[in-house]
N, C-alpha and C positions, 0 to 999 in steps of 0.2 A: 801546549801553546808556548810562543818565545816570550820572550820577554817585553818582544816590542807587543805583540799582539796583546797582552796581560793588562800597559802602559794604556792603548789603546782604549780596551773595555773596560777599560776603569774611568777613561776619560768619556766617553759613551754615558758610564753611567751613574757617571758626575754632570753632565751635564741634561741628560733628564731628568734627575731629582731635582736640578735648578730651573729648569723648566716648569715641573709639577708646583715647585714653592713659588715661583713669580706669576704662574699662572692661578693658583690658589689665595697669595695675596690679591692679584687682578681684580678678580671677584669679589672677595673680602670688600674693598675699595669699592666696586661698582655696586655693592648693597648699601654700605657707608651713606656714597653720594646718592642711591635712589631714597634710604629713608629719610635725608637730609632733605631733601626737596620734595618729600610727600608732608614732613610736619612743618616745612614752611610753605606749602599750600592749607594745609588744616588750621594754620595757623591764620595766611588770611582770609581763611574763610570765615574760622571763628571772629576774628575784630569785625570783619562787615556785619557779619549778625550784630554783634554785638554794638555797631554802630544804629542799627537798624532799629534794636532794641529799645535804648536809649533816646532814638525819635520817638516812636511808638509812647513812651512813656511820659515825656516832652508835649506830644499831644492831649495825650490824657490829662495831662496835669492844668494844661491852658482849657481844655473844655471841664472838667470840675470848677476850674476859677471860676468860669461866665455863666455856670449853675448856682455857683454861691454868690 
């Protein structure tokens, strides 16, 4: 091979390893932001229970009073 051809496939394969690493971060990222936005959905899901809850026991607490 000359030298230009050498220059070449080295740039070839400099420029798929960078490839591979921004496509690998890419990913990295898009797992990132999917589990980002699954425990801020778990998240409000747990407060609405947890709102829920909190009535639930609100209730209870007003019909024990009109029992005693």
């Amino acid at each position: 091979m000359s030298k230009k051809e050498n220059v070449i496939q080295m740039d070839i394969y400099k420029i798929k390893r960078d490839e591979k690493k921004l496509l690998k971060e890419n990913k990295t990222s898009l797992e990132e932001t999917y589990l980002i936005n699954e425990f801020s959905e778990n998240k409000t899901t747990l407060n609405k229970k947890i709102i829920t809850i909190r009535k639930e026991i609100d209730e209870i607490r007003h019909l024990l009073k009109k029992l005693m």
